[in-house]
TORMAR-198344 format. One record per residue (C-alpha): residue number from 1; residue in three letters; x, y, z. Coordinates in pm, 1 decimal, decimal comma, m for minus. Layout:
pt num=NUM | residuo=ALA | east=X | north=Y | up=Z $
...
//
This chain:
pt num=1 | residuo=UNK | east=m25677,7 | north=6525,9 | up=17956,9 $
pt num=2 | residuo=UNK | east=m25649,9 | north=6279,8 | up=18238,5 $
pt num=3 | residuo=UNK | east=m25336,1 | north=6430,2 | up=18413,6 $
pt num=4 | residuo=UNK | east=m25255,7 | north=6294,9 | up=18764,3 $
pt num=5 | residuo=UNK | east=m25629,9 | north=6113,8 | up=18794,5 $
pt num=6 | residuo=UNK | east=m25632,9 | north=5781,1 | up=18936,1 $
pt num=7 | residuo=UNK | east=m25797,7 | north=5519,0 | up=18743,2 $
pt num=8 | residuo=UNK | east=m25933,0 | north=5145,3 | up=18830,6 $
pt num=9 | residuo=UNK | east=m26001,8 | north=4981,1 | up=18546,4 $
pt num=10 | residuo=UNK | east=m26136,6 | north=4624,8 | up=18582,0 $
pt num=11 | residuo=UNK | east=m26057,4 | north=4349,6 | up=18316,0 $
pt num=12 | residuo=UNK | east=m25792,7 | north=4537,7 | up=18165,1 $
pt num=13 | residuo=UNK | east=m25502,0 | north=4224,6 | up=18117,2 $
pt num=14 | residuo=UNK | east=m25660,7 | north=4221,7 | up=17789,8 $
pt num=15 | residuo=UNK | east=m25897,2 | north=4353,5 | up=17532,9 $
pt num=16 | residuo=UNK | east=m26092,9 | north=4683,0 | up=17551,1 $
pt num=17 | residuo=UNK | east=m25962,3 | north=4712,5 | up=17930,1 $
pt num=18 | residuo=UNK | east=m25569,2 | north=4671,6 | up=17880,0 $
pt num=19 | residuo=UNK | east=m25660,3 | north=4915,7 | up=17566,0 $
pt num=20 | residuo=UNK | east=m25832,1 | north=5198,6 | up=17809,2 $
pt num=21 | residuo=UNK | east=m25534,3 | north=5114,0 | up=18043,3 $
pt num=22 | residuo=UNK | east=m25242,6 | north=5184,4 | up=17776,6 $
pt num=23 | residuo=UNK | east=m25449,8 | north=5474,3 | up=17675,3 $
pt num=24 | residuo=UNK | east=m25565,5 | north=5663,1 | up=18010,3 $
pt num=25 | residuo=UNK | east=m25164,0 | north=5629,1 | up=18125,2 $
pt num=26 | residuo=UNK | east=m25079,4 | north=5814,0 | up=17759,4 $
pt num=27 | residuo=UNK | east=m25320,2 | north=6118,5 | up=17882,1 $
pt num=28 | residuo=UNK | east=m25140,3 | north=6070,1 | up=18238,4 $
pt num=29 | residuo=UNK | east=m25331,6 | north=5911,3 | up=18434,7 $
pt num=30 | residuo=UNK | east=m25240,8 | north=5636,7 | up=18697,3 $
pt num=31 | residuo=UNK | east=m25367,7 | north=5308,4 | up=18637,1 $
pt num=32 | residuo=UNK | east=m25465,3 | north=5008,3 | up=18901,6 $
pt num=33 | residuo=UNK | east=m25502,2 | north=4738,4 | up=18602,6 $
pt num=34 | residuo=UNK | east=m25723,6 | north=4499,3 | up=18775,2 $
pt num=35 | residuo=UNK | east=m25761,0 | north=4144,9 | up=18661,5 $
pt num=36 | residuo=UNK | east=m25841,1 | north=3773,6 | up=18769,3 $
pt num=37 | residuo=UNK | east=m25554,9 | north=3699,2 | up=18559,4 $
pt num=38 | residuo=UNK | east=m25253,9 | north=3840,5 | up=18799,7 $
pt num=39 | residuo=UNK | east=m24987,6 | north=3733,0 | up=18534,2 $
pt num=40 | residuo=UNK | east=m25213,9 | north=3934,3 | up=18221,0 $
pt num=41 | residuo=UNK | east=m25245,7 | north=4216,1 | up=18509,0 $
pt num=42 | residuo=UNK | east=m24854,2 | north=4254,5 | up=18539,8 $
pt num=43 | residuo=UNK | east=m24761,5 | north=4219,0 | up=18188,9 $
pt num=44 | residuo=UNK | east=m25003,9 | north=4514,2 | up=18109,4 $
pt num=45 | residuo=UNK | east=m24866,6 | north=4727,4 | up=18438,3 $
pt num=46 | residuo=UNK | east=m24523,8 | north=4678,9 | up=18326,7 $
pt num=47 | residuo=UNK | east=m24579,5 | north=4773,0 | up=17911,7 $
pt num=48 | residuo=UNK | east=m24732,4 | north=5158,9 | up=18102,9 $
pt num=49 | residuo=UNK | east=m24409,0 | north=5147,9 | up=18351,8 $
pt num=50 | residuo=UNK | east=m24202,0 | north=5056,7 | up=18023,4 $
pt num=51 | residuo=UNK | east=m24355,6 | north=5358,0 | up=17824,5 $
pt num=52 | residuo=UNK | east=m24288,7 | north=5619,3 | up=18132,4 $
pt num=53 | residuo=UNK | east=m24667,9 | north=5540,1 | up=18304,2 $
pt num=54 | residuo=UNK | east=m24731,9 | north=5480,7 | up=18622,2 $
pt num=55 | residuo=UNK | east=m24948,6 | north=5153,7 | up=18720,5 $
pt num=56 | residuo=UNK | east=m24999,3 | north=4873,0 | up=18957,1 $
pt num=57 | residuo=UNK | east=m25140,4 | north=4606,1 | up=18910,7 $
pt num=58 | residuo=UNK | east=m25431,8 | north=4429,8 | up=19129,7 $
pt num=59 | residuo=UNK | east=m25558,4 | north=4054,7 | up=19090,5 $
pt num=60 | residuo=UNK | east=m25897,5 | north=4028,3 | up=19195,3 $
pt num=61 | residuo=UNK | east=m26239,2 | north=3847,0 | up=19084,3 $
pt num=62 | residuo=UNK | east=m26492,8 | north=4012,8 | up=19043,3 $
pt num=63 | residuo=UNK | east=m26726,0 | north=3721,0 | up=19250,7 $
pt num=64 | residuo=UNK | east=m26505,6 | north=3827,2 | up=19506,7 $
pt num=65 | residuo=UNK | east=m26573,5 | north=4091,0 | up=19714,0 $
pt num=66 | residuo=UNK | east=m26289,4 | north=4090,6 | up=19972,9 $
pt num=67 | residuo=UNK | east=m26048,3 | north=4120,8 | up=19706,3 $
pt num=68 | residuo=UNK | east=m26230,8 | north=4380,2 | up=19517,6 $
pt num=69 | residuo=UNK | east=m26231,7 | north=4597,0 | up=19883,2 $
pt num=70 | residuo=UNK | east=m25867,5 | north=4549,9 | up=19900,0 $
pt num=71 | residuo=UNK | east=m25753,1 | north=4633,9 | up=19545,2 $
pt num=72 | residuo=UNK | east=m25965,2 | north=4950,9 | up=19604,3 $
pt num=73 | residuo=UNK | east=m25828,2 | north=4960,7 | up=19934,2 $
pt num=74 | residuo=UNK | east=m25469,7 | north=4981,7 | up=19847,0 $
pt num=75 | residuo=UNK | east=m25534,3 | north=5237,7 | up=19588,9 $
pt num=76 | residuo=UNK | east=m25660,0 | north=5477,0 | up=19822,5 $
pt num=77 | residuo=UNK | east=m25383,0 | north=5381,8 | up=20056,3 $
pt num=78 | residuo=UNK | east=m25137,7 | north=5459,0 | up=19738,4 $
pt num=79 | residuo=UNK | east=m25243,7 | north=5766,5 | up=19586,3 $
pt num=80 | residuo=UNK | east=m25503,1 | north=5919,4 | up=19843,6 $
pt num=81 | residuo=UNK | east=m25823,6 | north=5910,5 | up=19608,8 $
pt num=82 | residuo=UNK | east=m25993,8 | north=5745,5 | up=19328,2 $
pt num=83 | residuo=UNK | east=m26128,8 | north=5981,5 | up=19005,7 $
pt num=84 | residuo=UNK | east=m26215,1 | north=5723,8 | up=18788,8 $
pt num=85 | residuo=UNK | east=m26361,7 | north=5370,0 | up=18775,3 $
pt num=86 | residuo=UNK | east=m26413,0 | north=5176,8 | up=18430,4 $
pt num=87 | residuo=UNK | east=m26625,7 | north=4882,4 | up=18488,2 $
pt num=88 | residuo=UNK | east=m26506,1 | north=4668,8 | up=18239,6 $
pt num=89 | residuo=UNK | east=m26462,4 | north=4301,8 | up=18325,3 $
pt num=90 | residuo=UNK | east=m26685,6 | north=4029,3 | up=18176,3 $
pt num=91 | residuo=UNK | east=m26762,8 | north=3697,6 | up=18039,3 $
pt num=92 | residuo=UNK | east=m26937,0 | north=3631,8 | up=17755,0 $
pt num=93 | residuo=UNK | east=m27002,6 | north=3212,6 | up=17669,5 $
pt num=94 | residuo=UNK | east=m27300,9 | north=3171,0 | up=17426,4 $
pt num=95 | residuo=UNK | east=m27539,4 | north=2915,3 | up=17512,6 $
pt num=96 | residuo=UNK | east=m27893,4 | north=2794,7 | up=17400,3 $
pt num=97 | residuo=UNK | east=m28162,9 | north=2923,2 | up=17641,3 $
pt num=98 | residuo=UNK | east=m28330,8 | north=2578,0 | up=17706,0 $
pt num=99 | residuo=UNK | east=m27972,4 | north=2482,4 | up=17806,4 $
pt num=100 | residuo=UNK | east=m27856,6 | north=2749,1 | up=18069,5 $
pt num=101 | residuo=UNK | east=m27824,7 | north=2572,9 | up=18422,2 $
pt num=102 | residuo=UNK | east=m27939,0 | north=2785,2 | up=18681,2 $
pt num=103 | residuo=UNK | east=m27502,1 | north=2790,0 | up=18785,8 $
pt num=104 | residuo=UNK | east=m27470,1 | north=2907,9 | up=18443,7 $
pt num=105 | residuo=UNK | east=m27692,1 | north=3205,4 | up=18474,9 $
pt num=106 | residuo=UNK | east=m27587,4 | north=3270,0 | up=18814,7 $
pt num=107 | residuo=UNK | east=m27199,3 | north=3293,9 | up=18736,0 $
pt num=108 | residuo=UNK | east=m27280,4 | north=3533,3 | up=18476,5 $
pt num=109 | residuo=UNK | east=m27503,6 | north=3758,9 | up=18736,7 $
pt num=110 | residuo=UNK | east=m27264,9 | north=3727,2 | up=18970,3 $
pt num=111 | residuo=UNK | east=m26913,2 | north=3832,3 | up=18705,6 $
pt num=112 | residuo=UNK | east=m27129,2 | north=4090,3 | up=18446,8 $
pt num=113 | residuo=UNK | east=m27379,4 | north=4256,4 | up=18678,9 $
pt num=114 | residuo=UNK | east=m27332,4 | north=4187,5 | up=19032,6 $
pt num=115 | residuo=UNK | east=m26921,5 | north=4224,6 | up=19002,9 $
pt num=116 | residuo=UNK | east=m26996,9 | north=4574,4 | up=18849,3 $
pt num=117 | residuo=UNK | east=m27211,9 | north=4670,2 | up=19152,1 $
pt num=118 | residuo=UNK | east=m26991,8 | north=4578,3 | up=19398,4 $
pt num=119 | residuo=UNK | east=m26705,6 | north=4778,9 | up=19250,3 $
pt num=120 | residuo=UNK | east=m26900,4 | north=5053,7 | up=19240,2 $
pt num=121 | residuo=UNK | east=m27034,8 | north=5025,2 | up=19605,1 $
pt num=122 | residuo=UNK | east=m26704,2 | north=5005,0 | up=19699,3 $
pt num=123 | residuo=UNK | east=m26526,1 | north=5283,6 | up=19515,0 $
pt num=124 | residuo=UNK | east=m26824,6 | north=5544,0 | up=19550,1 $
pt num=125 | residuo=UNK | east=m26776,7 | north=5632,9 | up=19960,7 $
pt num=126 | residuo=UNK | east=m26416,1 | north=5735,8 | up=19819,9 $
pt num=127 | residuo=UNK | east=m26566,5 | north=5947,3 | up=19540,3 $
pt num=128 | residuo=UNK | east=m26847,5 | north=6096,7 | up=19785,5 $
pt num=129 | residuo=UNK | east=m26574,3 | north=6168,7 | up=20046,1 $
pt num=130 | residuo=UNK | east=m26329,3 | north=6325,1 | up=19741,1 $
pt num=131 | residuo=UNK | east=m26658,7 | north=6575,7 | up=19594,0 $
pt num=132 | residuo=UNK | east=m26715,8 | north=6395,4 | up=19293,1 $
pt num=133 | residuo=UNK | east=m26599,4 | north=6160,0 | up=19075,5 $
pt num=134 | residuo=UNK | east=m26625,5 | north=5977,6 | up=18723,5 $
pt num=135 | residuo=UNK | east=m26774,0 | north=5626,1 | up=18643,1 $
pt num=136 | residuo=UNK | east=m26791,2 | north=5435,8 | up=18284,0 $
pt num=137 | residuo=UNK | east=m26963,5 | north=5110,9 | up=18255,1 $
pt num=138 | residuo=UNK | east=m26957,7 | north=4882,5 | up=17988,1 $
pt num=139 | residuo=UNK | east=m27227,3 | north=4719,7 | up=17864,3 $
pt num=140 | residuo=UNK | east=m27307,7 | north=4583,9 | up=17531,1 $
pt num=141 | residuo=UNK | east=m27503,0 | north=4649,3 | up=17195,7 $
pt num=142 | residuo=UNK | east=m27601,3 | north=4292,7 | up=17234,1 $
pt num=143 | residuo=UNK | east=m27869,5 | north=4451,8 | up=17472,6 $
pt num=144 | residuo=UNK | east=m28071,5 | north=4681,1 | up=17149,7 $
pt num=145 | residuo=UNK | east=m27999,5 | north=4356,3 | up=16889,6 $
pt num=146 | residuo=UNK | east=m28094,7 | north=4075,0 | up=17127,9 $
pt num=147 | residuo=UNK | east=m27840,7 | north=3800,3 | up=16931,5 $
pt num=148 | residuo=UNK | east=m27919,9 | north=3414,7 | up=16996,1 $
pt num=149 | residuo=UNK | east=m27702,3 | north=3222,0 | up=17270,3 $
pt num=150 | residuo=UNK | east=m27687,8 | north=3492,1 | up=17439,8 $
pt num=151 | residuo=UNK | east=m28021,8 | north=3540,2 | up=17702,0 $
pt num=152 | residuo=UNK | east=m27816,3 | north=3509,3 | up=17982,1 $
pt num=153 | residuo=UNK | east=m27534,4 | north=3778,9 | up=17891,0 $
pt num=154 | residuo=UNK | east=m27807,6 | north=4029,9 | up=17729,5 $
pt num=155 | residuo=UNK | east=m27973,5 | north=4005,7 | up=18090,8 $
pt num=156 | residuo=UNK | east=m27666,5 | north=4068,3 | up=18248,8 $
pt num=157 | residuo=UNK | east=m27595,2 | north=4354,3 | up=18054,6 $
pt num=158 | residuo=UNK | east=m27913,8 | north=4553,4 | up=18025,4 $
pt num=159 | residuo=UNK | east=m27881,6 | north=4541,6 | up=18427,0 $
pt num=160 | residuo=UNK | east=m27543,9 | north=4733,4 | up=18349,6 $
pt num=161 | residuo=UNK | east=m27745,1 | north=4994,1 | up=18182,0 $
pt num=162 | residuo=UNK | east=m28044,9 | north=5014,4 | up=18437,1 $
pt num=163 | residuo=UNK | east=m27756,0 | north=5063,8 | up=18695,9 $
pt num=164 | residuo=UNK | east=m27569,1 | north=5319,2 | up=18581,0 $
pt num=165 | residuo=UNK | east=m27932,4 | north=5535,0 | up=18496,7 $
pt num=166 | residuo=UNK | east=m28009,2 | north=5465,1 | up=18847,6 $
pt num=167 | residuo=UNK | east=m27710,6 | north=5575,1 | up=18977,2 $
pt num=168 | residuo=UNK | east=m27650,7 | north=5834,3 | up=18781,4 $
pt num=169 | residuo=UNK | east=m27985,6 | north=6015,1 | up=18947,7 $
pt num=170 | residuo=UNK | east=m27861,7 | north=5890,9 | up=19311,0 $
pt num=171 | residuo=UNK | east=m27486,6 | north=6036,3 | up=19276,4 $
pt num=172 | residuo=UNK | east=m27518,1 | north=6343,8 | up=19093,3 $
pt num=173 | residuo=UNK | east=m27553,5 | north=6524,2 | up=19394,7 $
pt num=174 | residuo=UNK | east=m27241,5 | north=6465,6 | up=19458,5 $
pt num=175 | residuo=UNK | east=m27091,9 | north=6482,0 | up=19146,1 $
pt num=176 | residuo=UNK | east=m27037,2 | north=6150,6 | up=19031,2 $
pt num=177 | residuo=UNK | east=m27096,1 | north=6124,1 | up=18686,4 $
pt num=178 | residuo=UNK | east=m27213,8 | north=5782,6 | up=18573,5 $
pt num=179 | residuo=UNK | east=m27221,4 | north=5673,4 | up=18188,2 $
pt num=180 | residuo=UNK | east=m27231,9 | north=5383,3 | up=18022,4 $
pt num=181 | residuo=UNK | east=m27083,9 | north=5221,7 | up=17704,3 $
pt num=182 | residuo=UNK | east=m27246,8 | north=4958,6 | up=17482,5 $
pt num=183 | residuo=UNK | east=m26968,2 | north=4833,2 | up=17220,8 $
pt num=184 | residuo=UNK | east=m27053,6 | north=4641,7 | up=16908,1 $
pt num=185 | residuo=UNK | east=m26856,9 | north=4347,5 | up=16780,3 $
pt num=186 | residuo=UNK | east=m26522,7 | north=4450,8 | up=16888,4 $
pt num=187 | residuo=UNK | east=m26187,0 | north=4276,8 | up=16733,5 $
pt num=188 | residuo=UNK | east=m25972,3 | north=4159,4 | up=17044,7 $
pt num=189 | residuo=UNK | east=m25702,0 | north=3866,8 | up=17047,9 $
pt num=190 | residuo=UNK | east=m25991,7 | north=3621,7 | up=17240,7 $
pt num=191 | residuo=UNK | east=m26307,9 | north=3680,6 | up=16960,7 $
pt num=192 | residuo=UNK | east=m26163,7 | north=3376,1 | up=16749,3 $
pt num=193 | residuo=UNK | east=m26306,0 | north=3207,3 | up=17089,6 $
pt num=194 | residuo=UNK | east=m26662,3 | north=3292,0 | up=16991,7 $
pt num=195 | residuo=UNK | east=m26703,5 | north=3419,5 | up=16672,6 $
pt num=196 | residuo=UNK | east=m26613,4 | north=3270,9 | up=16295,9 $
pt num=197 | residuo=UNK | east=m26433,5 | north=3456,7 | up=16042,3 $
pt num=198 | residuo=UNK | east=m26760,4 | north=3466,8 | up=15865,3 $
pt num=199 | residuo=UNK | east=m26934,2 | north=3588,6 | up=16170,5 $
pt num=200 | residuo=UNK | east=m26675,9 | north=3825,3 | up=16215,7 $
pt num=201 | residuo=UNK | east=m26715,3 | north=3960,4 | up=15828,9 $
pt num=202 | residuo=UNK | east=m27098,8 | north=3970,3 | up=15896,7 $
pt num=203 | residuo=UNK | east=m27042,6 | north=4205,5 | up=16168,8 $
pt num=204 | residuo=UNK | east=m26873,6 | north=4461,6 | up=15963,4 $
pt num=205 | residuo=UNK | east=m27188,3 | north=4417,6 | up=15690,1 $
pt num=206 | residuo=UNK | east=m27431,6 | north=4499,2 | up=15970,8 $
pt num=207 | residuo=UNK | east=m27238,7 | north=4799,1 | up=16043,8 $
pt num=208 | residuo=UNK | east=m27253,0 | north=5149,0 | up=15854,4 $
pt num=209 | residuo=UNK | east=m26858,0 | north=5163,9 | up=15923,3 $
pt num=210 | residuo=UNK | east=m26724,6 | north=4906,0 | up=15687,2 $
pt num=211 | residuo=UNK | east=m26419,3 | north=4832,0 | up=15899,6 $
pt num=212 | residuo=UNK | east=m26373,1 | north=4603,1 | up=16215,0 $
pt num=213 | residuo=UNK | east=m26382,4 | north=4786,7 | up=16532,2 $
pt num=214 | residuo=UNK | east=m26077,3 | north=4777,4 | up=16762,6 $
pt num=215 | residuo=UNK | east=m26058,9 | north=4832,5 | up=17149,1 $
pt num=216 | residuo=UNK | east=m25905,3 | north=5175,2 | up=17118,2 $
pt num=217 | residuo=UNK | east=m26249,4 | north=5244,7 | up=16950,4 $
pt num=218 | residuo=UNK | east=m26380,4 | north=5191,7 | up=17300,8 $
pt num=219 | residuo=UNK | east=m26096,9 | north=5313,4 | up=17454,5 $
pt num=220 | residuo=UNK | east=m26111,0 | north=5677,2 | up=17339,8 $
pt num=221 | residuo=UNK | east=m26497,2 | north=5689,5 | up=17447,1 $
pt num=222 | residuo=UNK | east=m26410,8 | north=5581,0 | up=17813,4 $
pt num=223 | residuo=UNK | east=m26116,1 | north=5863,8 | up=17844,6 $
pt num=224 | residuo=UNK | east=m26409,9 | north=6146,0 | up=17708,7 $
pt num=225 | residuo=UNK | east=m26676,2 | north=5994,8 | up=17985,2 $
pt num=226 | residuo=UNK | east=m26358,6 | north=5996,4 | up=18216,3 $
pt num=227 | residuo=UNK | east=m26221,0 | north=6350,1 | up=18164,7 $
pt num=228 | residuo=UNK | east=m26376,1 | north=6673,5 | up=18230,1 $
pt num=229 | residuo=UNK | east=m26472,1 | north=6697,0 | up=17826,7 $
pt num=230 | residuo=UNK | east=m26810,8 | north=6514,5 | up=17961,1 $
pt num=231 | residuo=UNK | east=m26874,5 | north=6719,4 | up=18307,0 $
pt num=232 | residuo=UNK | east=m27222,3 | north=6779,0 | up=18132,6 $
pt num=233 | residuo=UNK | east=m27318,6 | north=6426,2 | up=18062,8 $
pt num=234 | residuo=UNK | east=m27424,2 | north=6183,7 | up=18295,2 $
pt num=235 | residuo=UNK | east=m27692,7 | north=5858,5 | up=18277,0 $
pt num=236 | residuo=UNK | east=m27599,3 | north=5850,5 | up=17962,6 $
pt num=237 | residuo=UNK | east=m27541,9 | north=5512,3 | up=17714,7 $
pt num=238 | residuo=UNK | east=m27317,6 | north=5602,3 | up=17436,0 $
pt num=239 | residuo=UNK | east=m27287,7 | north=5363,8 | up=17162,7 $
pt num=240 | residuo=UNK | east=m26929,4 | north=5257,8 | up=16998,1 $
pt num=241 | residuo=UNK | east=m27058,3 | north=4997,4 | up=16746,2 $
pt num=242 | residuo=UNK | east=m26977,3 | north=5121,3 | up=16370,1 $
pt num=243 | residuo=UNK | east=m27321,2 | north=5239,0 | up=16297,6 $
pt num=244 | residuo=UNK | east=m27479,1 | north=4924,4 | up=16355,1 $
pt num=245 | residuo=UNK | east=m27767,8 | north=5027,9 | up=16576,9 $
pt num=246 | residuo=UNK | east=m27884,1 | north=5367,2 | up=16548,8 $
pt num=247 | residuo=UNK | east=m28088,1 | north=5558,4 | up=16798,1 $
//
């Protein structure tokens, strides 16, 4: 499905990103698994190597655009191209409205939104150059419910989703296909971070799944908007959320 394609997928130490790493390297893709957290980054490049994958692993913020330019950088350098680019990483602290400094709101411009731009900005000359080229963003179903705490996040994210409709129109005459994901309350190892159990069993009530959703949920949509199963999609927000919001 993804033989020999060459995928950057930021925030993937953990989560829905190390899922769509372990996953894209199953359907044979190689993976740059690009993280701030260099040691997460390793452990998941060395679990694909482990399993027969190939990866490498790239430590990079996504504030930072020098080290952004050279992760992408030495992937081109490595492998000659770039097919795919999952824009994955993100924060997510809740905090009341009234109470958001202006750093606050800023740092999560600058990680959520802006990060995802520059990636883009830098991997799409490759793509352009290459004759085409496919791009998944991830934004959130936080966006269509609007939960409390989170103004500056829901922002963030409905940027994501303005982006990748804007880009999607710009690209696609060169074939870049731009989509978007907006996943619901996903179970991953950090949630306990943010969520109670009884938030967490809420979540599943809200949904017309009556399960908890896992990253490989996600994981399986961003390998179809990667592969050439979705060459007739593009602009597109897909929603992986259990039912929850339905439109």
């Amino acid at each position: 499905m993804l033989q020999d394609k060459v995928a950057i997928i930021t925030g993937a130490a953990a989560g829905i990103g190390e899922a769509a790493a372990l996953m894209f390297s199953e359907l044979g893709a190689k993976v740059i698994v690009l993280d701030r957290d260099g040691e997460g980054a390793n452990n998941v490049a060395a679990l694909i190597a482990g399993r027969g994958g190939e990866a490498v692993a790239a430590t990079a913020d996504m504030r930072d655009r020098d080290s952004l330019a050279a992760a992408v950088g030495s992937a081109v350098t490595r492998y000659g191209r770039i097919d795919i680019l999952v824009n994955n990483a993100g924060i997510y602290p809740r905090r009341k409205f009234t109470e958001i400094t202006e750093e606050q709101w800023d740092e999560m411009q600058d990680i959520n939104l802006k990060g995802t731009f520059r990636m883009t900005q830098l991997t799409v000359p490759h793509m352009i150059h290459q004759g085409g080229g496919k791009i998944v963003n991830i934004s959130s179903v936080t966006f269509f419910v609007a939960p409390p705490l989170l103004s500056h996040y829901v922002a963030a994210k409905g940027g994501v989703i303005g982006l990748t409709r804007a880009l999607a129109k710009e690209l696609g005459e060169h074939r870049i296909h731009v989509n978007c994901i907006t996943p619901g309350a996903i179970q991953t190892a950090s949630e306990k971070f943010f969520v109670s159990e009884e938030q967490s069993q809420e979540f599943v009530r809200m949904q017309s799944l009556k399960r908890r959703l896992q990253p490989d949920d996600v994981a399986r949509v961003c390998a179809f908007l990667s592969s050439s199963w979705s060459d007739g999609m593009t602009g597109q927000t897909v929603n992986v959320d259990g039912g929850w919001v339905l439109y």
